[in-house]
C-alpha positions, -999 to 999 in steps of 0.1 A, spaced: -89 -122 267 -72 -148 291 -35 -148 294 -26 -183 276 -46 -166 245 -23 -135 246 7 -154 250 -4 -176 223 -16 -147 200 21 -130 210 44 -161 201 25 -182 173 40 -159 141 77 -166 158 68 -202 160 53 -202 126 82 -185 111 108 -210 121 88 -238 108 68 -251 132 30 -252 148 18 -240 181 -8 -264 196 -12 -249 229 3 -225 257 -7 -231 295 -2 -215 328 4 -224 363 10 -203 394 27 -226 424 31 -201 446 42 -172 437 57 -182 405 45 -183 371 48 -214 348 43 -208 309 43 -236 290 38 -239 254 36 -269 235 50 -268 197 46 -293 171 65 -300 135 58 -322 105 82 -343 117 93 -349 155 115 -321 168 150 -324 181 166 -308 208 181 -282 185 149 -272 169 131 -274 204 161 -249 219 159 -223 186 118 -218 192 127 -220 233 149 -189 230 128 -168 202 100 -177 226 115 -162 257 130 -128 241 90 -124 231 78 -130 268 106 -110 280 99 -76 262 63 -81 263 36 -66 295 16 -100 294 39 -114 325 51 -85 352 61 -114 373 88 -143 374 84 -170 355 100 -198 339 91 -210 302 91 -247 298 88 -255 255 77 -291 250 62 -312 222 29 -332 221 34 -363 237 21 -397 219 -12 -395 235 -23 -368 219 -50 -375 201 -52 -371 159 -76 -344 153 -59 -323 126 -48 -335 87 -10 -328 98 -17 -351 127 -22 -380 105 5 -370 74 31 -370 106 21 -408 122 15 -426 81 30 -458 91 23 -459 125 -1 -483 145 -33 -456 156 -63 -468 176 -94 -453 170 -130 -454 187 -155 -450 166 -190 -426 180 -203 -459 186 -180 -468 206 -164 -492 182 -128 -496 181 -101 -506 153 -67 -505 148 -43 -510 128 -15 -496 110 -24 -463 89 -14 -468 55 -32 -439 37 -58 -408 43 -76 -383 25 -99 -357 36 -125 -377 45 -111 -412 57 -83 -434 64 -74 -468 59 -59 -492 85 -44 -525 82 -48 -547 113 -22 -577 111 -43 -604 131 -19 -638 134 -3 -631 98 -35 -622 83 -41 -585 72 -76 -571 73 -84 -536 63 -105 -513 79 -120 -478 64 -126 -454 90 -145 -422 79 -136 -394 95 -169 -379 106 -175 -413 129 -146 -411 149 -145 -399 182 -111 -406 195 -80 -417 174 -45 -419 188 -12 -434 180 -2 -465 197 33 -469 213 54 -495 195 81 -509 213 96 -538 187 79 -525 152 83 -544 126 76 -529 87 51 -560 82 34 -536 57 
C-alpha cells in the first residue's frame, strides 16, 4: 500500500469524528525532508479554528504512528475553488453559487445553481437581465466547477 493511502487510512476516522471529510493526503520529499499534506473538506467552508483542531488531532496520529521514521512537516489545507464538483456534498456546499460545467461534448453552460438532485442540476444563466435555465444531467458532464465571484449580486 503506498504511503499517502496509509496516512489517509490512519487519519480519516479522526477527521470524520470532528465533523469533517478527507479528500486527499499527498507527499513530497525536497530533500531530505518529508512534506504531508492533507486536504480536509466540511459542509460548509472551514475556519481557521476548525482547520487548527483537525491540524493537531492530525499530527498526534502521525506522531505515534511507524508510517513516517523521518522529519516532516504536516501542512492541513482545504480544497481550493478549483476543485472540481464530483461528489453530492460538492454541490449541497456551492447551492447558490455561479458553477461552469462542460458537458462530454464539449459543451459548456453556466450559470448560477439553484437546485440538484441525484441525477441533475438546474442552472440559471442571467444573460443582459434575461434568465435562461439550463438542465444539466449528471451523467453528461465531464467537468463542473465553481466560478470565482468577485461583486455577487443575489439576482436570483
Amino acid at each position: 500500500m503506498a504511503l499517502k493511502d496509509s496516512i489517509a487510512d490512519l487519519i480519516r476516522p479522526a477527521v470524520e469524528d470532528a465533523g469533517f471529510f478527507l479528500e486527499d493526503v499527498f507527499t513530497s520529499n525536497p530533500g531530505n525532508h518529508r512534506i504531508v499534506t492533507c486536504m480536509v473538506d466540511g459542509l460548509k467552508p472551514l475556519s481557521l479554528d476548525e482547520v487548527t483542531v483537525v491540524s493537531r488531532e492530525i499530527s498526534a496520529l502521525l506522531d505515534d504512528s511507524p508510517l513516517l521514521t523521518e522529519a516532516f512537516t504536516l501542512e492541513v489545507t482545504s480544497p481550493g475553488i478549483e476543485r472540481p464538483l464530483t461528489l453530492p456534498r460538492h454541490w449541497t456546499k456551492n447551492l447558490t453559487r455561479i458553477v461552469k460545467v462542460t458537458l462530454r461534448d464539449d459543451t459548456e453552460v453556466s450559470g448560477r445553481l439553484t437546485e440538484f438532485d441525484e441525477n441533475r442540476a438546474i442552472l440559471i444563466e442571467n444573460i443582459k437581465g434575461r434568465m435562461k435555465t439550463h438542465e444539466v444531467i449528471f451523467a453528461d458532464i465531464k467537468k463542473a466547477q465553481v466560478e470565482i465571484e468577485f461583486n455577487r449580486k443575489d439576482e436570483i
